[in-house]
N, C-alpha and C positions, 0 to 999 in steps of 0.2 A: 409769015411766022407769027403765032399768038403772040402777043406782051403779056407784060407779067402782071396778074393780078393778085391770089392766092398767095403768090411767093414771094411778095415784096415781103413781107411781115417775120418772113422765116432767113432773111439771107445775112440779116449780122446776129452776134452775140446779145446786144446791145437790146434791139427792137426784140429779140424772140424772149430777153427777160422781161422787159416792159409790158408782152402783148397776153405773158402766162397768167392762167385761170386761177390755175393749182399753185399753192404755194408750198413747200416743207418747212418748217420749222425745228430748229432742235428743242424747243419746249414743248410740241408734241408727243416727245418720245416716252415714253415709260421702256427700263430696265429690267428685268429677271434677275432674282438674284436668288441662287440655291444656298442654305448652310447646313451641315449637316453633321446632327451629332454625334460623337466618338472617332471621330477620323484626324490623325496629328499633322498633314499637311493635305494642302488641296488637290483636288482631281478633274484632271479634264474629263469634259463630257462629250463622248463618240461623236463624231460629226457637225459640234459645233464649237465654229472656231472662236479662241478670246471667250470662253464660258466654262465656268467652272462652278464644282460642287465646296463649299469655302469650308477653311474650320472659320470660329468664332472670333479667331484673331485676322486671320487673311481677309475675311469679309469687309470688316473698319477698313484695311488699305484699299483693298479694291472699291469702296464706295468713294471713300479721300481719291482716290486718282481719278475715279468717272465725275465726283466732279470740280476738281481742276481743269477740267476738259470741258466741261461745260453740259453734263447730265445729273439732270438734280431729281431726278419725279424715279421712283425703281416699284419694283414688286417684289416681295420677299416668299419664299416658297422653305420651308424649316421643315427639317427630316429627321424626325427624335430617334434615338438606336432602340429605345424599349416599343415595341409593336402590342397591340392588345384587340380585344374582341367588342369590348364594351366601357371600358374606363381609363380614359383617357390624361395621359400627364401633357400637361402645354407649355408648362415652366421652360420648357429648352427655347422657343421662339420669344414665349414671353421675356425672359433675361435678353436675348437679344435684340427684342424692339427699344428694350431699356437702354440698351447697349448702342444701340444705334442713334436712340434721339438724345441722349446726352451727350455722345459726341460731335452731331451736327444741328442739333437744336432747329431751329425753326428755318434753316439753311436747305431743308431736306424736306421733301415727300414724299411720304413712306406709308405705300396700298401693302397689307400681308393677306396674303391667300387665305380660305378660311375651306379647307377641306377635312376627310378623316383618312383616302385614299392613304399618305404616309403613314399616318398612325396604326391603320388596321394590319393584322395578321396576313389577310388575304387581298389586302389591297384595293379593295372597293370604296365607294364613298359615301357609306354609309354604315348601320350597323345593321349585319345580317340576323334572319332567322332562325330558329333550330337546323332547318334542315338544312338551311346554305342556300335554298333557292330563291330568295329574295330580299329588297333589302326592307327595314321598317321607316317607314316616313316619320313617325311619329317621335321616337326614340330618336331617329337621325337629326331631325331640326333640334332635337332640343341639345343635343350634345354639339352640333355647329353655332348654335345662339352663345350658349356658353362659352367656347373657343372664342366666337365674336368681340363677346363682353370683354373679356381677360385680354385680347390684344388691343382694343380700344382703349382699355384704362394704363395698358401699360405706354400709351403715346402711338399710336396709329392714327396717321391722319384717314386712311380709308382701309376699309375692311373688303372683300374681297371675293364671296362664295360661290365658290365652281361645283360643287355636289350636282344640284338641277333636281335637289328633292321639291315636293311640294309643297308651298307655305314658307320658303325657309326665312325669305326677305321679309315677308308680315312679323316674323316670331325673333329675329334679330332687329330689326330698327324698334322692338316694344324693348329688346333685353338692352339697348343700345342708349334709351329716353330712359329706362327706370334707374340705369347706372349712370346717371348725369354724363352721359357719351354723348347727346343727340345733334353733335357736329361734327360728329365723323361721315364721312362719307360712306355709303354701299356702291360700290361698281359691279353689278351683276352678272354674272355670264349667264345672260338671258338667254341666249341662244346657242347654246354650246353643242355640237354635233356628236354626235356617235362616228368617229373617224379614224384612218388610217393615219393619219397625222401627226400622232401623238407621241412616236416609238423613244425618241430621244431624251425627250423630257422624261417619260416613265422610268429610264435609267436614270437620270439624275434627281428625280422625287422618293427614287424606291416604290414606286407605287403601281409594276405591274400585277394585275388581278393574275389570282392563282386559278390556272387551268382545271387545280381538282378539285374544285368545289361543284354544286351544282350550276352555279350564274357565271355560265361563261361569256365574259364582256362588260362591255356596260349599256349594252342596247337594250336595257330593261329603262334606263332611268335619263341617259341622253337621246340627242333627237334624231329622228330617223333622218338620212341625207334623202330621200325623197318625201319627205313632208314640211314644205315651207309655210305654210299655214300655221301648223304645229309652232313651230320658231314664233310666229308675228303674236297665238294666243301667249306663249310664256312670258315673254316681253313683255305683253300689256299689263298681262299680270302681276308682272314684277313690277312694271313701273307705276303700277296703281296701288302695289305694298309697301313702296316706298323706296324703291331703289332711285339711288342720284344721278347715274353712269351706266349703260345699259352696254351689254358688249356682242357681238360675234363669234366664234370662235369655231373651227380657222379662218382664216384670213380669205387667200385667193380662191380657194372651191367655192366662197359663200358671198364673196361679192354683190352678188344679184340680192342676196335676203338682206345685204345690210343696206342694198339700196332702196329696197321695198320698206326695209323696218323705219330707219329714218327717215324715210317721206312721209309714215303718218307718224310717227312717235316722236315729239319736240324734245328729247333728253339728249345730253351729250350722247354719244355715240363711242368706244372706246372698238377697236379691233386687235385680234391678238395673231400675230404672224408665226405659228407654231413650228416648236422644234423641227417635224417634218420638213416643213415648207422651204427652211434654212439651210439643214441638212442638203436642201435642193440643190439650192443655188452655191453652197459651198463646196457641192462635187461640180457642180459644173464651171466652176472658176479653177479649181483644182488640177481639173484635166486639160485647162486654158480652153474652155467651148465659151465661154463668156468672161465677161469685167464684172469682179465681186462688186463695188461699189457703184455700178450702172445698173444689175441686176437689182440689188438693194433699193436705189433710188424709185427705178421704174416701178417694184412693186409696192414701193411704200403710196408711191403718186395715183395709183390707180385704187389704192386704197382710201383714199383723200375723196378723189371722185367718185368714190362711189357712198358714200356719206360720213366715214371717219373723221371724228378732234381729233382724236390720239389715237398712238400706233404703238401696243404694246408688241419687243420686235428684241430678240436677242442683239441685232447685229445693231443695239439703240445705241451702246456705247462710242460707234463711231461716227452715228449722224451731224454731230456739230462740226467735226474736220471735215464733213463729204460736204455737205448743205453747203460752207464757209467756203469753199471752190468748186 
């Protein structure tokens, strides 16, 4: 009979936490956090569970309770009711960064998204053409730099741009240094994919792209899921415009790029485990085919290995109780 070599290390509780590589942390996590304006009580959002689209009073308690609980780092995603083409109102999120950092003061870190996907008409992210078949780069950065500037001075500790226009990171961290910002952070989604992934969040941002326009999609302006090259130049680019937090997005499909990207690129790393992915794992706990919070675990841990700090993660809110036993 062989003795045990391998399996000495794995047979108590004890030795298998002492001998783990990977660790979790609940100060990893970054929170989602939707609010959404004109709506008199909050909405649950399709298929994911414990998340919701907030009004502007629900939002305070739900941050006050995530963290009593012990989640303090969130992301803010603001859905204004007025939609436009080219001119943009920001005062609904900006009141509520206000709103937020008065109430938890320096208790709190608070990244807000810096897209135009909710604001727009047609739900793209950026401002279109005449004819609707593309979007303008130029026009687009500067109307996301703007947004930038206004949530940085309203108390944002980090600003947040998901578009994946061109330049956008060079032409916000200048509007960022000229409005005495230049300590906010930028967390990039450098490498944001063109995916299937997305479906849940788009109901809770308001921001699916209208099929009758000419740009059906967004695989004009995110990356193609067969081109990992693509991903590693955006990245470098960002992080040589000055981005501080460099991201993935999604999560489990891209593993391999966020392994690739943070072996050469020395920036935090942030990953973003998206609505889809959640959705996932919430029907498969649902139907009892899996354990929601072993599900959760494993794939946040595999996300760790493969080069992630932080794990932006709907299901962020519960990390501290899972991690704690």
């Amino acid at each position: 009979m062989a003795e045990l070599s391998l399996r000495r290390t794995r047979l108590s509780t004890a030795t298998r936490e002492l001998t783990r590589q990977i660790r979790l942390s609940s100060g990893q996590f970054i929170q989602p956090l939707f609010v959404v304006q004109g709506i008199s009580e909050r909405e649950a959002i399709p298929s994911l569970k414990d998340t919701w689209r907030d009004t502007s009073l629900s939002l305070l308690k739900q941050i006050d309770k995530d963290m009593n609980e012990g989640i303090k780092k969130f992301l803010l995603f603001g859905v204004p009711a007025k939609k436009n083409e080219t001119e943009f109102d920001h005062q609904f999120i900006v009141d509520r960064i206000c709103d937020i950092k008065n109430e938890f003061g320096k208790d709190i870190w608070l990244a807000v998204d810096v897209c135009l996907c909710s604001n727009t008409t047609h739900g793209h992210c950026g401002i279109l053409n005449e004819t609707g078949d593309t979007i303008l780069n130029g026009p687009s950065v500067s109307a996301l730099s703007s947004a930038a500037e206004l949530y940085a001075s309203a108390g944002a500790d980090c600003v947040a741009p998901s578009d994946m226009m061109d330049g956008r990171i060079a032409a916000i961290r200048d509007a960022l240094n000229l409005s005495q910002n230049e300590k906010t952070l930028i967390m990039s989604y450098s490498a944001k994919f063109d995916s299937g992934f997305y479906g849940p969040f788009r109901i809770a941002a308001d921001s699916t792209p209208d099929n009758e326009i000419l740009l059906n999609g967004r695989s004009s302006y995110q990356i193609d899921p067969g081109r990992p090259n693509d991903a590693l130049l955006s990245a470098m680019r960002d992080a040589d415009e000055g981005a501080d937090i460099l991201m993935v997005k999604p999560g489990m499909p891209y593993l391999d790029i966020l392994k690739t990207l943070s072996s050469k690129i020395p920036l935090p790393w942030a990953i973003y485990q998206t609505s889809g992915e959640s959705a996932g794992i919430e029907l498969t706990s649902k139907y009892n085919l899996g354990n929601r919070q072993r599900l959760y675990v494993e794939t946040w841990t595999s996300m760790l290995r493969a080069g992630a700090n932080m794990i932006i993660s709907y299901a962020a809110r519960s990390a501290p109780k899972w991690l704690n036993h």
